[in-house]
PDB file of N, CA, C, O and CB in Angstrom:
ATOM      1  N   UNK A   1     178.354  47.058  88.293  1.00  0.00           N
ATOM      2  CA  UNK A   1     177.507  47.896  89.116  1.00  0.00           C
ATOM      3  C   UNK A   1     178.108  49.299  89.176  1.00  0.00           C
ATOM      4  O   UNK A   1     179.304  49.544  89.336  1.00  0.00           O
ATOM      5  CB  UNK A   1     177.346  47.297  90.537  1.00  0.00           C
ATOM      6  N   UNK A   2     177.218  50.103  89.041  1.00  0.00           N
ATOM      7  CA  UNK A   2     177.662  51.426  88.738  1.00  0.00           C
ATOM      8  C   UNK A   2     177.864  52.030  90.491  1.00  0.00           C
ATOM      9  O   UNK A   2     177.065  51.635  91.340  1.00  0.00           O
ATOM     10  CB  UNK A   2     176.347  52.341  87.619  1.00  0.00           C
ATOM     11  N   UNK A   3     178.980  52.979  90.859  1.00  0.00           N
ATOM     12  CA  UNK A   3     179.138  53.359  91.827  1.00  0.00           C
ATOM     13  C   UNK A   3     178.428  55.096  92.223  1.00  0.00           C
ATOM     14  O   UNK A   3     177.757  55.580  91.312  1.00  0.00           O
ATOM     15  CB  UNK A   3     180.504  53.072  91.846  1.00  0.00           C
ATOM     16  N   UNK A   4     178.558  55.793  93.274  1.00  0.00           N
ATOM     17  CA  UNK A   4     177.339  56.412  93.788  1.00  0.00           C
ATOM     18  C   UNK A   4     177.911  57.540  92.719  1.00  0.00           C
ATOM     19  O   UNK A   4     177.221  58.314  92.054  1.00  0.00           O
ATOM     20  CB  UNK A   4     177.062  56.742  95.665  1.00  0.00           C
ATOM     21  N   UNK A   5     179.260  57.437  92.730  1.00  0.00           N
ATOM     22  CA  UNK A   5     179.316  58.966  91.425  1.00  0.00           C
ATOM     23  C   UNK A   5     179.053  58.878  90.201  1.00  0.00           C
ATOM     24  O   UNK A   5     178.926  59.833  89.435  1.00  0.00           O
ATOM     25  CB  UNK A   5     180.648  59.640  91.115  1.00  0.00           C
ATOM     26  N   UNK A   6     178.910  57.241  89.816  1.00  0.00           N
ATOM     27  CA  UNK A   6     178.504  57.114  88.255  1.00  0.00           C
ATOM     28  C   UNK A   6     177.205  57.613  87.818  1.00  0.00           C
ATOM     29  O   UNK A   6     176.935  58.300  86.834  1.00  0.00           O
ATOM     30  CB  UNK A   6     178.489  55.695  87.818  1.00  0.00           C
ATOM     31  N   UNK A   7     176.206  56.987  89.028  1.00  0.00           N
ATOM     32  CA  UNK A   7     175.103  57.557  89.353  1.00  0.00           C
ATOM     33  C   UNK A   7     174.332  58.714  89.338  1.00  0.00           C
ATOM     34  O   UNK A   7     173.338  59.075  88.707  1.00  0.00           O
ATOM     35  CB  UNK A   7     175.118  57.410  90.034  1.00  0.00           C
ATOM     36  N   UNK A   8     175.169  59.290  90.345  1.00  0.00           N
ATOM     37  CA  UNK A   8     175.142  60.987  90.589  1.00  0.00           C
ATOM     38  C   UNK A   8     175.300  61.624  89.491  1.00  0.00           C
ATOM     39  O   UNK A   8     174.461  62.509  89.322  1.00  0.00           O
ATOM     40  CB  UNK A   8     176.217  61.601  91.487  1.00  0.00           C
ATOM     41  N   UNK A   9     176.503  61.438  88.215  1.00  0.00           N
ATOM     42  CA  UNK A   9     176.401  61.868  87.137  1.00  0.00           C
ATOM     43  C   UNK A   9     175.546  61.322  86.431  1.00  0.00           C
ATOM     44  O   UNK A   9     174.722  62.068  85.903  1.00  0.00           O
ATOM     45  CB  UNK A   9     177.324  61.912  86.660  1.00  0.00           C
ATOM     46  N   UNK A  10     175.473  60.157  86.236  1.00  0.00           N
ATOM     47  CA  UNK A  10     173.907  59.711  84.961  1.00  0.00           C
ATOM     48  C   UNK A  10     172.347  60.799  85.335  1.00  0.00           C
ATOM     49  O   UNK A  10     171.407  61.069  84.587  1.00  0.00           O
ATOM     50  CB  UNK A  10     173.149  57.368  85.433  1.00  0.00           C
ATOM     51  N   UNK A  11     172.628  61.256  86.915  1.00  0.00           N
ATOM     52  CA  UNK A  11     171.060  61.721  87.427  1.00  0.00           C
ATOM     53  C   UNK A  11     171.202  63.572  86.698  1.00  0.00           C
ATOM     54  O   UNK A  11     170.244  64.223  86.281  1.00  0.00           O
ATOM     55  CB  UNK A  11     170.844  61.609  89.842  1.00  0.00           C
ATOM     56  N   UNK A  12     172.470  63.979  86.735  1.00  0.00           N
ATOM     57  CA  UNK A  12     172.766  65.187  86.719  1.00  0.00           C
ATOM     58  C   UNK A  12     172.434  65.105  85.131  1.00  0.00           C
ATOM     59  O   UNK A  12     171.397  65.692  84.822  1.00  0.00           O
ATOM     60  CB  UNK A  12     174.232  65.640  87.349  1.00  0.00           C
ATOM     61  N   UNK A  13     173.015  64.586  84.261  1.00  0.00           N
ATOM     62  CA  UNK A  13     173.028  64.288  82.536  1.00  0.00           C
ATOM     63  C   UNK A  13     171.546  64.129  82.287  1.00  0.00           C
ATOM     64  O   UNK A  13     170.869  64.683  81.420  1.00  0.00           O
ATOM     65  CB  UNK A  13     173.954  62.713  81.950  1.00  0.00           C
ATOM     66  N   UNK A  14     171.203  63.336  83.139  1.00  0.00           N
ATOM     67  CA  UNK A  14     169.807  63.538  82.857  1.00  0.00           C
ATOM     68  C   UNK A  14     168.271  64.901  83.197  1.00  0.00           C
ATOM     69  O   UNK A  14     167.211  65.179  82.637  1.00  0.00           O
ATOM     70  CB  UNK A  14     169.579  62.386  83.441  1.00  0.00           C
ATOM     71  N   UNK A  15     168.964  65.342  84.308  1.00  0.00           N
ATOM     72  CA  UNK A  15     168.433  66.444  84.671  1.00  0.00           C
ATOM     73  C   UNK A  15     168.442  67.488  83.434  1.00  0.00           C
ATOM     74  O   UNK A  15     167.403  67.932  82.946  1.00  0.00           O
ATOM     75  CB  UNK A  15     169.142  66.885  85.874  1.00  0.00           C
ATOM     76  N   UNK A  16     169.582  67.785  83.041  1.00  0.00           N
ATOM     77  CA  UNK A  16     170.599  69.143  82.463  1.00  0.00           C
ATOM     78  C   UNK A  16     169.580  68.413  80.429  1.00  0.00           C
ATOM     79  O   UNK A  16     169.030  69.113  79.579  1.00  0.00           O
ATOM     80  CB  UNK A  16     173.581  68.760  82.862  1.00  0.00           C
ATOM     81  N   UNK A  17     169.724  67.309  80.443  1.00  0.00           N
ATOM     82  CA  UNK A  17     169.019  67.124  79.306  1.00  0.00           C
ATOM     83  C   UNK A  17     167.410  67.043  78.840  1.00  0.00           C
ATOM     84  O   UNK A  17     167.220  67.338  77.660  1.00  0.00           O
ATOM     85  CB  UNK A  17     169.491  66.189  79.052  1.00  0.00           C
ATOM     86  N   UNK A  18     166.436  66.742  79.490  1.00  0.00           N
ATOM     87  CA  UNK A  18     165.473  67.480  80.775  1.00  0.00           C
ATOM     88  C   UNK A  18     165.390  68.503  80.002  1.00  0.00           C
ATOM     89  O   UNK A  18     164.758  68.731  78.971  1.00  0.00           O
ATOM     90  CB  UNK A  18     166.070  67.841  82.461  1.00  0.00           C
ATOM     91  N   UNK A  19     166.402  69.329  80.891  1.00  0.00           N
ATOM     92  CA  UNK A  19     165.795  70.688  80.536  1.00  0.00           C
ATOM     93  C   UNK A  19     166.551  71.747  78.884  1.00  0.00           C
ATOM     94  O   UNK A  19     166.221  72.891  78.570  1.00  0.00           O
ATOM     95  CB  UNK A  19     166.131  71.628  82.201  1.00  0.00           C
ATOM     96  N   UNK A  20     167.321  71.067  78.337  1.00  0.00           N
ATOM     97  CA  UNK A  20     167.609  71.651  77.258  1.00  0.00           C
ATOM     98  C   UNK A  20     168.799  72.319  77.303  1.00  0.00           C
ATOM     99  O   UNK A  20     169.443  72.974  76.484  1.00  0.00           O
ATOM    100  CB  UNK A  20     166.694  72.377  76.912  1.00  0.00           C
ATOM    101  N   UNK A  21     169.022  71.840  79.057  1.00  0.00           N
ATOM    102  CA  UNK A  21     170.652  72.330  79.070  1.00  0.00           C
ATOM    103  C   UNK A  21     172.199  71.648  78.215  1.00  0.00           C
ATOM    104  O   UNK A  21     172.505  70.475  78.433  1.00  0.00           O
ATOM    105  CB  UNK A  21     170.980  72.153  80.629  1.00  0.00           C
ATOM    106  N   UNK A  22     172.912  72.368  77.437  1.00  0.00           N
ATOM    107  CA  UNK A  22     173.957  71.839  77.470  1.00  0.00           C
ATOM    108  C   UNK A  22     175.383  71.917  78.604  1.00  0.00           C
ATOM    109  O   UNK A  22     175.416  72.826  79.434  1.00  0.00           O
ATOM    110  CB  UNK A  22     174.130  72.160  76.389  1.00  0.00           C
ATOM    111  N   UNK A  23     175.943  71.404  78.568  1.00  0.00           N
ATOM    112  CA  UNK A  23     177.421  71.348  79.925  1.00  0.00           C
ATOM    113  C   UNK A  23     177.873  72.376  80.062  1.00  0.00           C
ATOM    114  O   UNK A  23     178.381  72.656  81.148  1.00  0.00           O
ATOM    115  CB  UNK A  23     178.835  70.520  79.722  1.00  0.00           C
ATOM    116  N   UNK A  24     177.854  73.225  79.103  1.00  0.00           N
ATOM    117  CA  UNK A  24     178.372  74.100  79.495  1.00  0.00           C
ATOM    118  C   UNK A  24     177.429  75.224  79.763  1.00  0.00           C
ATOM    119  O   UNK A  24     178.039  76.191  80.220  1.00  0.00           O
ATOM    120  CB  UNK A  24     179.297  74.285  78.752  1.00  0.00           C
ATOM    121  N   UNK A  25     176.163  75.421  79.634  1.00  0.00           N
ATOM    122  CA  UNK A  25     175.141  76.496  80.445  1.00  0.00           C
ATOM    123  C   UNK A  25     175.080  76.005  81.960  1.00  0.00           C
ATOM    124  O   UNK A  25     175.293  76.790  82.884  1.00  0.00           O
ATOM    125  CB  UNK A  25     173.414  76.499  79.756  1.00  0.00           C
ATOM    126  N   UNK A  26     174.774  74.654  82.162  1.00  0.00           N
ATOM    127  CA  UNK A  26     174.774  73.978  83.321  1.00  0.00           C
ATOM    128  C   UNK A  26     176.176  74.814  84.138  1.00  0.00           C
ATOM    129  O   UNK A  26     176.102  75.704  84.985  1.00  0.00           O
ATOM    130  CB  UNK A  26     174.903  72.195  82.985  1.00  0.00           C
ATOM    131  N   UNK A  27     177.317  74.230  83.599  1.00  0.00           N
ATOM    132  CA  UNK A  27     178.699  75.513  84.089  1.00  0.00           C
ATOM    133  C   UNK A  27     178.519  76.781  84.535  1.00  0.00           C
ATOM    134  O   UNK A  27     178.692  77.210  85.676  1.00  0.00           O
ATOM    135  CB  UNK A  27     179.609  75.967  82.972  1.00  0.00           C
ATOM    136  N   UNK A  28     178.154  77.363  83.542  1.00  0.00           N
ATOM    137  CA  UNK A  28     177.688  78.897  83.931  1.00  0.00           C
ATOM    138  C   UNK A  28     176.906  79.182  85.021  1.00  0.00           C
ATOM    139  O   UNK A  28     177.152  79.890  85.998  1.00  0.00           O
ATOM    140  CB  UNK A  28     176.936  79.495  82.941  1.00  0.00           C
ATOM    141  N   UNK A  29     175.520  78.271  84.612  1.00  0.00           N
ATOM    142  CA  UNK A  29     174.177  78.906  85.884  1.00  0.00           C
ATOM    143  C   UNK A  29     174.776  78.349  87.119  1.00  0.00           C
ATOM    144  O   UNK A  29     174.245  78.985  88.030  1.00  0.00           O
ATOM    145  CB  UNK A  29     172.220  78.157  85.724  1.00  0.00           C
ATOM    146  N   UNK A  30     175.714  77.381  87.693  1.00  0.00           N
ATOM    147  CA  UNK A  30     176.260  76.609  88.566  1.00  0.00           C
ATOM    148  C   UNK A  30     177.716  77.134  89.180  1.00  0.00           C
ATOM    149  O   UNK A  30     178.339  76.789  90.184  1.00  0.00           O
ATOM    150  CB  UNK A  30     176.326  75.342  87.909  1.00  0.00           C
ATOM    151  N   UNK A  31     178.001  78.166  88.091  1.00  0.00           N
ATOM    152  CA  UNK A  31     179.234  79.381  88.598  1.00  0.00           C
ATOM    153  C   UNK A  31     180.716  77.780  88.759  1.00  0.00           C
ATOM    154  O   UNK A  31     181.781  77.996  89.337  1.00  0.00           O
ATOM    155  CB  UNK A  31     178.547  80.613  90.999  1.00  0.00           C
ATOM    156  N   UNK A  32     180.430  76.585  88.219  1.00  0.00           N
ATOM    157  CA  UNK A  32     181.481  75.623  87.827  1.00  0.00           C
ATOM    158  C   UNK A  32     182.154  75.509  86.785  1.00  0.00           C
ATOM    159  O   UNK A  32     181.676  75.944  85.737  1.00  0.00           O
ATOM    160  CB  UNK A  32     181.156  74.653  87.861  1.00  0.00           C
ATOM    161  N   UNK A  33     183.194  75.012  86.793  1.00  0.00           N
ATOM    162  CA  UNK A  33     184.003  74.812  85.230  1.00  0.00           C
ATOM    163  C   UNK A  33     183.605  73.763  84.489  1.00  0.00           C
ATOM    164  O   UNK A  33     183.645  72.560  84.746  1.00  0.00           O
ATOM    165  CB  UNK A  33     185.548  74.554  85.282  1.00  0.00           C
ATOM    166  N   UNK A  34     183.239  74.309  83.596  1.00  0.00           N
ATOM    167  CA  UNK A  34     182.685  72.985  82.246  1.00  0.00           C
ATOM    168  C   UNK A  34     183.183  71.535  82.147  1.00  0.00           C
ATOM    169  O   UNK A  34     182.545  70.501  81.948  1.00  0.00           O
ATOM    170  CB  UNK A  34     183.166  73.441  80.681  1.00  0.00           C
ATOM    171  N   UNK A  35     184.604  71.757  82.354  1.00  0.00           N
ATOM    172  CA  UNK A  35     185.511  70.560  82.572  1.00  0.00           C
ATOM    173  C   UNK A  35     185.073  69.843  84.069  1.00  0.00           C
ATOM    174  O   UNK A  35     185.244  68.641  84.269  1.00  0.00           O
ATOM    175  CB  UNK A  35     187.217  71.116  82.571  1.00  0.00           C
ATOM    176  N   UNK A  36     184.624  70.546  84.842  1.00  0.00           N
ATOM    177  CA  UNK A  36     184.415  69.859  86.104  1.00  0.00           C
ATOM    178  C   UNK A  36     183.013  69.371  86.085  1.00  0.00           C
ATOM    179  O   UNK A  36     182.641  68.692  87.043  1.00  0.00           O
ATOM    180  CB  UNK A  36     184.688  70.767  87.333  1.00  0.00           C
ATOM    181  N   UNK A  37     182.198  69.627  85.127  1.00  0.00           N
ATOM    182  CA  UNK A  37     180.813  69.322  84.952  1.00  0.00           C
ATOM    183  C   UNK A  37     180.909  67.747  84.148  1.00  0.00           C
ATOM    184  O   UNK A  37     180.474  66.642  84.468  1.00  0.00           O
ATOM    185  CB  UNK A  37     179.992  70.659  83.999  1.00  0.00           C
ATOM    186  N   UNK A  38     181.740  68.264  82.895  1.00  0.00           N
ATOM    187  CA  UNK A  38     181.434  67.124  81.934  1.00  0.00           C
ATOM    188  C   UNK A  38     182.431  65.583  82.923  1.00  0.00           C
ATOM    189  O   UNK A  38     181.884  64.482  82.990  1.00  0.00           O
ATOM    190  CB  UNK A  38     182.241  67.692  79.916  1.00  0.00           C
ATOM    191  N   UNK A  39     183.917  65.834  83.599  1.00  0.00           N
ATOM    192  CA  UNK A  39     183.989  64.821  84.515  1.00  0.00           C
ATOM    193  C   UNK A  39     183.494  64.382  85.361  1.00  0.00           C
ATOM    194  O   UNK A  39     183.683  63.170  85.457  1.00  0.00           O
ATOM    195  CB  UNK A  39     184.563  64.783  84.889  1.00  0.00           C
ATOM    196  N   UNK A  40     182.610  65.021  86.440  1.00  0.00           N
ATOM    197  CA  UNK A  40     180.934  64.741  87.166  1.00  0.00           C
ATOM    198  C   UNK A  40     180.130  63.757  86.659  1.00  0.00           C
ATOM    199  O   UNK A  40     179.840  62.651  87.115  1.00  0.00           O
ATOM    200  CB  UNK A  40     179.916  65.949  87.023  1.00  0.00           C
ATOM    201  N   UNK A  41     179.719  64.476  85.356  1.00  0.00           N
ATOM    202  CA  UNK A  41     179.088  63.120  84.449  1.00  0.00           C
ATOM    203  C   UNK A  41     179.711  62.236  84.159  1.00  0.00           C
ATOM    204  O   UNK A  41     179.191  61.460  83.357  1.00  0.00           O
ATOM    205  CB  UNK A  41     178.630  63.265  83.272  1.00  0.00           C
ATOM    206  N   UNK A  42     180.256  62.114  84.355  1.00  0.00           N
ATOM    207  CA  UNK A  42     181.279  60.853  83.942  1.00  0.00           C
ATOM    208  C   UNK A  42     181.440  59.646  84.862  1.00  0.00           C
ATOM    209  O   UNK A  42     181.494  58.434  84.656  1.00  0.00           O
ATOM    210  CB  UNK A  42     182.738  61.376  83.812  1.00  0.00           C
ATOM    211  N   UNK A  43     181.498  60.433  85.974  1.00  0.00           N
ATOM    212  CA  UNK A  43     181.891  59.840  87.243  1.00  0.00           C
ATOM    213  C   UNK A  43     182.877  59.795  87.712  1.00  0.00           C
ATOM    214  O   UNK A  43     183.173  59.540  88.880  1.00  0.00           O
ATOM    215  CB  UNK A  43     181.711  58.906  87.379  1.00  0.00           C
ATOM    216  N   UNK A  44     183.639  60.091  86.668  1.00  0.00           N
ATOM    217  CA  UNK A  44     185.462  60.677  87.378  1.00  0.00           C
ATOM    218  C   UNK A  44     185.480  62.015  88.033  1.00  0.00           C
ATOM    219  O   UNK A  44     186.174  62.863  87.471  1.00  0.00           O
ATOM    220  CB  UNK A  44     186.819  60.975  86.012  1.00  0.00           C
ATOM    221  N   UNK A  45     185.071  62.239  88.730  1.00  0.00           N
ATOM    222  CA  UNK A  45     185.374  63.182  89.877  1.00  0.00           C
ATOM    223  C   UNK A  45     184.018  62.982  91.031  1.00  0.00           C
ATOM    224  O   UNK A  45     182.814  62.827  90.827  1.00  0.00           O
ATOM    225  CB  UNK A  45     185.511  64.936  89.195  1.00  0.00           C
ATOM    226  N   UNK A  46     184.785  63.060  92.238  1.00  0.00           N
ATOM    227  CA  UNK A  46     183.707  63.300  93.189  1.00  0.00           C
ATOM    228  C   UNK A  46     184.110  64.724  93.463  1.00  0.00           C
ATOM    229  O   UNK A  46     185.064  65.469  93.684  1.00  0.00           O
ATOM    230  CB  UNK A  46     183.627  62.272  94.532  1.00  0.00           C
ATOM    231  N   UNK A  47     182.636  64.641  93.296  1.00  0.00           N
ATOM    232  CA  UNK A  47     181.945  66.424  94.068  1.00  0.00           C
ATOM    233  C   UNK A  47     181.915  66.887  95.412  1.00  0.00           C
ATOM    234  O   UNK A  47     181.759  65.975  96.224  1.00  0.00           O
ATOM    235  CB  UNK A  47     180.380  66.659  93.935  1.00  0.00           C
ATOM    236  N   UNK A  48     182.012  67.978  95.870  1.00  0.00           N
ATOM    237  CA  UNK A  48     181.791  68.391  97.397  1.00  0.00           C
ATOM    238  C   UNK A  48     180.241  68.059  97.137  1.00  0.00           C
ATOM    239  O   UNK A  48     179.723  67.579  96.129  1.00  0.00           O
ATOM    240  CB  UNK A  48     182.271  70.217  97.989  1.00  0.00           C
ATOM    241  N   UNK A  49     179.739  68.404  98.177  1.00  0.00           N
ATOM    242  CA  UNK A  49     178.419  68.357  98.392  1.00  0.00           C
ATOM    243  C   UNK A  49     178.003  70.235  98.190  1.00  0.00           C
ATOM    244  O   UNK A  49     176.824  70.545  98.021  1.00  0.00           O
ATOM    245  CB  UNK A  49     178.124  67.522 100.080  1.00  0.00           C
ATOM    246  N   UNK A  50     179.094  71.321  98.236  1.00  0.00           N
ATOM    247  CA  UNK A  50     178.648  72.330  97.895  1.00  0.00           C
ATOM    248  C   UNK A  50     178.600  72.302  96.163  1.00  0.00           C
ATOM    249  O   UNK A  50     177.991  73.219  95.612  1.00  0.00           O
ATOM    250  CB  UNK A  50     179.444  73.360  98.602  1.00  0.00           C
ATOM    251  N   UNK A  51     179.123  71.447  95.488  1.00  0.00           N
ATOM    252  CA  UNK A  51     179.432  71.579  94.241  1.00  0.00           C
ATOM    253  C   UNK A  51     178.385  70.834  93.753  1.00  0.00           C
ATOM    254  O   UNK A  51     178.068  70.791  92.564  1.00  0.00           O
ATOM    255  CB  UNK A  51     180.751  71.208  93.850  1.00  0.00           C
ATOM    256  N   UNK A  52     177.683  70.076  94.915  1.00  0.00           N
ATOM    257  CA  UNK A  52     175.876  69.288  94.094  1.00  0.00           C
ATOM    258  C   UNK A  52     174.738  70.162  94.340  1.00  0.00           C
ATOM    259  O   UNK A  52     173.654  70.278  93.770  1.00  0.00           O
ATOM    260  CB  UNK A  52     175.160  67.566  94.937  1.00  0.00           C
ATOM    261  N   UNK A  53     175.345  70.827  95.479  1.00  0.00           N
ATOM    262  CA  UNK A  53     174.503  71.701  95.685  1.00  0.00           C
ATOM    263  C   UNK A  53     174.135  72.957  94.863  1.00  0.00           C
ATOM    264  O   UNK A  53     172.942  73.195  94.671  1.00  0.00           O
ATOM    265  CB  UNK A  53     174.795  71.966  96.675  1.00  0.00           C
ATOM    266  N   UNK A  54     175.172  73.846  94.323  1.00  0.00           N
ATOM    267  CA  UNK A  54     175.055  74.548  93.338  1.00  0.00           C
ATOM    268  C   UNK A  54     174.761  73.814  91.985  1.00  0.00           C
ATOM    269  O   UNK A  54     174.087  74.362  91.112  1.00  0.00           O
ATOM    270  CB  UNK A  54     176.122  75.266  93.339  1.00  0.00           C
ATOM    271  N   UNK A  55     175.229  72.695  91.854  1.00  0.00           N
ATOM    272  CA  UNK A  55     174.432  71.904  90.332  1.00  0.00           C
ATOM    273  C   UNK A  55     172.586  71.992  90.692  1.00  0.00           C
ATOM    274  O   UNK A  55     171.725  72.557  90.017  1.00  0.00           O
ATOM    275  CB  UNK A  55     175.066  69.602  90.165  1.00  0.00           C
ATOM    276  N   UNK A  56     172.437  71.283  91.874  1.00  0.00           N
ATOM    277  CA  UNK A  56     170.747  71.059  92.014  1.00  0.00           C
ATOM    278  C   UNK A  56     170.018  72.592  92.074  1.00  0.00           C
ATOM    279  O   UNK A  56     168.826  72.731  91.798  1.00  0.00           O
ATOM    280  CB  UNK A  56     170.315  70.104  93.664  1.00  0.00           C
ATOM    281  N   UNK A  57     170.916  73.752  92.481  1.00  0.00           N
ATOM    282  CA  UNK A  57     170.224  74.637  92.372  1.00  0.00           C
ATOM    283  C   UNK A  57     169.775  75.563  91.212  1.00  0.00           C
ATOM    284  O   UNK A  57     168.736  76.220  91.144  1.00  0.00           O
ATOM    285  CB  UNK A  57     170.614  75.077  93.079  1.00  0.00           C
ATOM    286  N   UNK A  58     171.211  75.432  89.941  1.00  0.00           N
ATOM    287  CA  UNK A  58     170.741  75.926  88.691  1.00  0.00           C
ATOM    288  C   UNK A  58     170.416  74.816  88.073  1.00  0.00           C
ATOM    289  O   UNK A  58     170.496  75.076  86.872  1.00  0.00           O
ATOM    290  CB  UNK A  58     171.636  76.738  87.919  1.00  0.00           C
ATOM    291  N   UNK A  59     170.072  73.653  88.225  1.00  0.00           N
ATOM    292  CA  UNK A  59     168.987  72.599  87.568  1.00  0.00           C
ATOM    293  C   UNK A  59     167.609  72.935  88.108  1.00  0.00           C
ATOM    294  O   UNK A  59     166.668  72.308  87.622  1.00  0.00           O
ATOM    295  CB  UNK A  59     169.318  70.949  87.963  1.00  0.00           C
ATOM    296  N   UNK A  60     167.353  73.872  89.078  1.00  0.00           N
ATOM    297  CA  UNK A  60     166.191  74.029  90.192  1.00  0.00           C
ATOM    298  C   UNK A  60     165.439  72.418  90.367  1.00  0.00           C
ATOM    299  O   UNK A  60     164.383  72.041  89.860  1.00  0.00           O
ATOM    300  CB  UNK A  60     164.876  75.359  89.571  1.00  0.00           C
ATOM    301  N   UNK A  61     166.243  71.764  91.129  1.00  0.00           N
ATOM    302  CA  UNK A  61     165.714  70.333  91.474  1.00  0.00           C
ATOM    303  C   UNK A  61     165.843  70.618  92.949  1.00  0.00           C
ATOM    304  O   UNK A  61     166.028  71.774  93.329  1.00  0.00           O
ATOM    305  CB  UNK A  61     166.630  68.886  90.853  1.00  0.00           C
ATOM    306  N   UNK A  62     165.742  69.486  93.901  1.00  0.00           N
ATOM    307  CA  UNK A  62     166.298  69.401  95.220  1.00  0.00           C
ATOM    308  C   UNK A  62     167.649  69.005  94.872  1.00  0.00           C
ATOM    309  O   UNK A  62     168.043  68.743  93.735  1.00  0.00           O
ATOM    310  CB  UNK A  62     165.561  68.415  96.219  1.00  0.00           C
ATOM    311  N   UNK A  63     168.359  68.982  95.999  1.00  0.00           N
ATOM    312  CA  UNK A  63     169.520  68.109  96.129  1.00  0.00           C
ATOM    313  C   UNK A  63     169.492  66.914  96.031  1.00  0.00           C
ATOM    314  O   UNK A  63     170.354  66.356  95.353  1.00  0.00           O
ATOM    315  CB  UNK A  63     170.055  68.196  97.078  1.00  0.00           C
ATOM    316  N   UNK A  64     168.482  66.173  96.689  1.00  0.00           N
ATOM    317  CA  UNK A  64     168.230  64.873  96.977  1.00  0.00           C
ATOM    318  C   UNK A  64     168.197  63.966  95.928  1.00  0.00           C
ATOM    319  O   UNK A  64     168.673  62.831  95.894  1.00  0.00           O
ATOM    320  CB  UNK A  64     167.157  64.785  97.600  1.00  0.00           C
ATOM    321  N   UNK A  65     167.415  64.751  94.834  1.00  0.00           N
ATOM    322  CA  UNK A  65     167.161  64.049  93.496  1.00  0.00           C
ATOM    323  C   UNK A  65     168.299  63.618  92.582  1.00  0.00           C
ATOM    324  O   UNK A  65     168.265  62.739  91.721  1.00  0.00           O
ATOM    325  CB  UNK A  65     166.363  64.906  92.701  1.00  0.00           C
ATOM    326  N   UNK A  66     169.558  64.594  93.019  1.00  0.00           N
ATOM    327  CA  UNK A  66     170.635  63.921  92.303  1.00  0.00           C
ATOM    328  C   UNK A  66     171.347  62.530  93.117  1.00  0.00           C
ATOM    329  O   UNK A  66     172.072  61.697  92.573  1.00  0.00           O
ATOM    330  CB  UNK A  66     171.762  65.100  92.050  1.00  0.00           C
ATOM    331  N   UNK A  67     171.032  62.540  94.182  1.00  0.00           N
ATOM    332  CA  UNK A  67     171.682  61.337  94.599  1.00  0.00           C
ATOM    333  C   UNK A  67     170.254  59.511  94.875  1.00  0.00           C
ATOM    334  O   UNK A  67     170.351  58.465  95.516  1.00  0.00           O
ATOM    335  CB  UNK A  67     172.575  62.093  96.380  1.00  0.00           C
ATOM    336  N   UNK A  68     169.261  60.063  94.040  1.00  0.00           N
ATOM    337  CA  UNK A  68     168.446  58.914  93.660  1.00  0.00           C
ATOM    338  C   UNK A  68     169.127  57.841  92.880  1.00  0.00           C
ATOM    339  O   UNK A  68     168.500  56.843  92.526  1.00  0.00           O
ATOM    340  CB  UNK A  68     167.329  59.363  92.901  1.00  0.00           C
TER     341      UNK A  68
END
């Protein structure tokens, strides 16, 4: 069973691919480090909630949608 950050990253990977983003534009428009993006997806790292928050905002999603 996958846990809430494995999750959170499968929703983000899927968002960012969606839209034609690669990890590292996602980085940029999100003002995050690439390395902290691609471990996100992963699920090895938990995020602040300001750090989902700036992901959901240069994905222009809600917040909410990453933690579906």
């Amino acid at each position: 069973m996958a846990t809430i950050y494995e999750k959170v990253g499968e929703n983000i990977r899927r968002f960012r691919k969606k839209q034609g983003l690669t990890q590292e534009k996602l980085a940029e428009l999100s003002k995050i480090d690439s390395k902290s993006i691609i471990q996100i997806e992963n699920g090895k790292r938990n995020p602040t909630l300001k750090t989902l928050r700036r992901i959901a905002l240069a994905l222009k999603i809600p917040l909410s949608r990453l933690m579906d």
